[in-house]
N, C-alpha and C positions, 0 to 999 in steps of 0.2 A: 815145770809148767803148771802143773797143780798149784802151785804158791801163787804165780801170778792169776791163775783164775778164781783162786779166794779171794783176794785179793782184789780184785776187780770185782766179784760179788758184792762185796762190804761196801760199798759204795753207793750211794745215790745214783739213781738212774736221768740224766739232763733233762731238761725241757719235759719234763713228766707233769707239770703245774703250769700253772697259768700265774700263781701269783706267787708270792714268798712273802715270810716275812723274814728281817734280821738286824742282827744287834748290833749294836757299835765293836760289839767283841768280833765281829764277821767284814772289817771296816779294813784294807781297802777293797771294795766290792766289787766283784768281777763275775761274769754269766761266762760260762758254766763258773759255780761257785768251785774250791779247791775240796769237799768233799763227794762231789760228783762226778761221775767217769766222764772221759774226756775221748777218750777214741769215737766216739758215735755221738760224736756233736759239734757245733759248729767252733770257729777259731777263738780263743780265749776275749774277752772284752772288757776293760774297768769299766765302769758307770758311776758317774759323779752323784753320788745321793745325797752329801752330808751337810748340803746347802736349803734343797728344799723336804728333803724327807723321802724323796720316791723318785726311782730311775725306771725305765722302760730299754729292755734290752734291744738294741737296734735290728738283732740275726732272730731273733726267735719271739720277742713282743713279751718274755715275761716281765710283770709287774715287780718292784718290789719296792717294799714300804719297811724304812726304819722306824722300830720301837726299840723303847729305852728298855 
């Protein structure tokens, strides 16, 4: 049990921001991103960014804006 609550520490905390930013390396994009804990946050979601630069997560309103 210790492993998984390390484990879960090392992790980003969800919906802690309002905005994000990230890179084509973080491409296909999805709220909660796949370095952030996922039990205490809402259901996984892609958001199409790579057309105009920034997607707006439909469950939690965060912003995020691709830079190169």
């Amino acid at each position: 049990m210790a492993v998984a609550t390390a484990a879960a520490s090392s992790k980003a905390q969800p919906n802690a921001q309002k905005t994000y930013q990230v890179t084509r390396a973080d491409l296909p994009l999805s709220c909660p991103m796949p370095q952030m804990m996922v039990w205490c946050s809402h259901p996984k979601v892609y958001l199409p960014i790579e057309t105009t630069g920034k997607a707006k997560c439909p469950y939690c309103g965060a912003d995020y804006e691709l830079v190169n």
